[in-house]
PyMOL commands that place a pseudoatom at each C-alpha (Angstrom):
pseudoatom trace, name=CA, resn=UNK, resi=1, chain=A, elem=C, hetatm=0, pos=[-111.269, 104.670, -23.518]
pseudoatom trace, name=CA, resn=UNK, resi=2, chain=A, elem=C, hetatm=0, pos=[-114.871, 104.897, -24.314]
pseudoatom trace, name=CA, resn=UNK, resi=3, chain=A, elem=C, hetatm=0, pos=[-117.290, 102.128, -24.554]
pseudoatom trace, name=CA, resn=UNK, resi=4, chain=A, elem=C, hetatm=0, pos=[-119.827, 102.614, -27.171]
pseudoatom trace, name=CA, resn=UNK, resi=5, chain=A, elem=C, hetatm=0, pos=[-122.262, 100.013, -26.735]
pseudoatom trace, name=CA, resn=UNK, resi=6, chain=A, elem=C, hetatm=0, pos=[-123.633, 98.777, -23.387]
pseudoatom trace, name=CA, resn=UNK, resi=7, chain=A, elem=C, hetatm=0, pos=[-125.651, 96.086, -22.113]
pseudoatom trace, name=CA, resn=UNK, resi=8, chain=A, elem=C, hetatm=0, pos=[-127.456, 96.714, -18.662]
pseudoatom trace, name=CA, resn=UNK, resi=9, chain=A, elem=C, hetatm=0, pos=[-129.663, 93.230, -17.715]
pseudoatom trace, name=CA, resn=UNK, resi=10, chain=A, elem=C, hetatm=0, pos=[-131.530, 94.028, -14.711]
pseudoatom trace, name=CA, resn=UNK, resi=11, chain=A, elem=C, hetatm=0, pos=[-133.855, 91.857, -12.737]
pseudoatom trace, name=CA, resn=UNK, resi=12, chain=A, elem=C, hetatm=0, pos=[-137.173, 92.861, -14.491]
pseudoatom trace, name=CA, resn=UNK, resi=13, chain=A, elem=C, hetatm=0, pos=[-135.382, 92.921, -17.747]
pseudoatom trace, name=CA, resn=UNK, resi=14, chain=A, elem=C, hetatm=0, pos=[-133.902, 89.283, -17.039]
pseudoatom trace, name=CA, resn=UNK, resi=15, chain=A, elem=C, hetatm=0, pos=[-137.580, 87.966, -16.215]
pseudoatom trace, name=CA, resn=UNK, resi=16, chain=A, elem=C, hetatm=0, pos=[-138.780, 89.336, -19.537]
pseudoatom trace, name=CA, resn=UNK, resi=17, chain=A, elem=C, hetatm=0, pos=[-135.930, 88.111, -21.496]
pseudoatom trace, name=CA, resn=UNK, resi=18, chain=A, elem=C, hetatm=0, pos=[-134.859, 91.814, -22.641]
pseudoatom trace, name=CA, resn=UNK, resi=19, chain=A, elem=C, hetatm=0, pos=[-131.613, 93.824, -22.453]
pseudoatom trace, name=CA, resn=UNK, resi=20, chain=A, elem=C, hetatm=0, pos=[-131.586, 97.680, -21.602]
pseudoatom trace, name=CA, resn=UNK, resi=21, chain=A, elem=C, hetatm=0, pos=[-129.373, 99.470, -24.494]
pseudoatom trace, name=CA, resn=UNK, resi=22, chain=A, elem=C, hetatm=0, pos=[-127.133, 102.328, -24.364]
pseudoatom trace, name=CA, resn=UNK, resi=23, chain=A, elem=C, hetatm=0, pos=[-124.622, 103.610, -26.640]
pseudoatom trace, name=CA, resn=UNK, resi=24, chain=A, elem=C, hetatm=0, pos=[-122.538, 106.433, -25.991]
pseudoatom trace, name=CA, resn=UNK, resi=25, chain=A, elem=C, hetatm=0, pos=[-123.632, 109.744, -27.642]
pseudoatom trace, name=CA, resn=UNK, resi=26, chain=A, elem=C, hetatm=0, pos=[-126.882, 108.754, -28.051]
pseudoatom trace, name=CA, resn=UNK, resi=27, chain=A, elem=C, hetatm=0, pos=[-127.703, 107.504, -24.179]
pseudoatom trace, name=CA, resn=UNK, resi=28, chain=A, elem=C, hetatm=0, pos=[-130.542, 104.977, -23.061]
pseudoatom trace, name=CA, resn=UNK, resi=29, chain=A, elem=C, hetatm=0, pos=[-132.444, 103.374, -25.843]
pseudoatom trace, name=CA, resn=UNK, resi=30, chain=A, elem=C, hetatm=0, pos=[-134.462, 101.504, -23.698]
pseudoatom trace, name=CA, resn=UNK, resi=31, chain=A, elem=C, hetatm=0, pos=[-135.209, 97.699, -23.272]
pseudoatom trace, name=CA, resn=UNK, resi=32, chain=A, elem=C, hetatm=0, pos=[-135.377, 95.260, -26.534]
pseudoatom trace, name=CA, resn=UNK, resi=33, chain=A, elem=C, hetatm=0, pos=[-135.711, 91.380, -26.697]
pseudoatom trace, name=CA, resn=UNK, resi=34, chain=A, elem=C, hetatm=0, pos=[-131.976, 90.258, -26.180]
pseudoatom trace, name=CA, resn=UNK, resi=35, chain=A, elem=C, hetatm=0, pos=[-132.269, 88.268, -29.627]
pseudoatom trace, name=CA, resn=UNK, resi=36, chain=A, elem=C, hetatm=0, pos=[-133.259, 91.629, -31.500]
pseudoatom trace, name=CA, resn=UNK, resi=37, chain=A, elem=C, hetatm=0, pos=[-130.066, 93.531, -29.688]
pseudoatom trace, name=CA, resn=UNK, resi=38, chain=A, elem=C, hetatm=0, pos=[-127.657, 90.402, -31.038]
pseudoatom trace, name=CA, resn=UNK, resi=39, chain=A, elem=C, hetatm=0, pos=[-129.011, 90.631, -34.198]
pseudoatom trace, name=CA, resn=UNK, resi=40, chain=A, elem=C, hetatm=0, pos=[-128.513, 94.300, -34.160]
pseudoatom trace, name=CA, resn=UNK, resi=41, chain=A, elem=C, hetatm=0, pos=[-124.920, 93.914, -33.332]
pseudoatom trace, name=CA, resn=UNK, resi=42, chain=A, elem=C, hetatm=0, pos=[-124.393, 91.432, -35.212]
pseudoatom trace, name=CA, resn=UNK, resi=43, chain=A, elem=C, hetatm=0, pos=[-125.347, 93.355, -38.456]
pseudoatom trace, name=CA, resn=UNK, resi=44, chain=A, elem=C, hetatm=0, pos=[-123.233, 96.036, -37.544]
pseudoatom trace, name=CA, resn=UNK, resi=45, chain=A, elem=C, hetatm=0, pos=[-120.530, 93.984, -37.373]
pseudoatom trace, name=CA, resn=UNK, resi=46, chain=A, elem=C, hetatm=0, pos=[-120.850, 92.498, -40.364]
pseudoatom trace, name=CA, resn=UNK, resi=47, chain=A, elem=C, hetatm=0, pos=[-121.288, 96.003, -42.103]
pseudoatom trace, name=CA, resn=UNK, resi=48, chain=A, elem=C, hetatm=0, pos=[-117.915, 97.396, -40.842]
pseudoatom trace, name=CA, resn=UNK, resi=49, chain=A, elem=C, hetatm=0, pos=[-115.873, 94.421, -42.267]
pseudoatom trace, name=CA, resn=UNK, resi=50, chain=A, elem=C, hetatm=0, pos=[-117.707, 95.105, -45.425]
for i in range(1, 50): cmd.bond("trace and resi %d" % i, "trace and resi %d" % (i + 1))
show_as sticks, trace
zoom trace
């Protein structure tokens, strides 16, 4: 089973309050604020129950 989205928190990222992204087939996305990767997610959700 593959996991598509994952969430890597780090030391440095924890002291900045960010969240390194990567989702399969695409690879690392870098770092974002953790409250712009929920949102993110979030949406995404809400657009596949649409």
């Amino acid at each position: 089973m593959k996991v598509h989205h994952m969430l890597v928190i780090g030391p440095r990222d924890l002291e900045a309050g960010n969240v390194s992204v990567r989702i399969h087939g695409q690879g690392n996305l870098g770092a974002k604020p953790r409250a712009e990767v929920v949102a993110e997610i979030l949406a995404a959700i809400k657009e596949r129950q649409a």
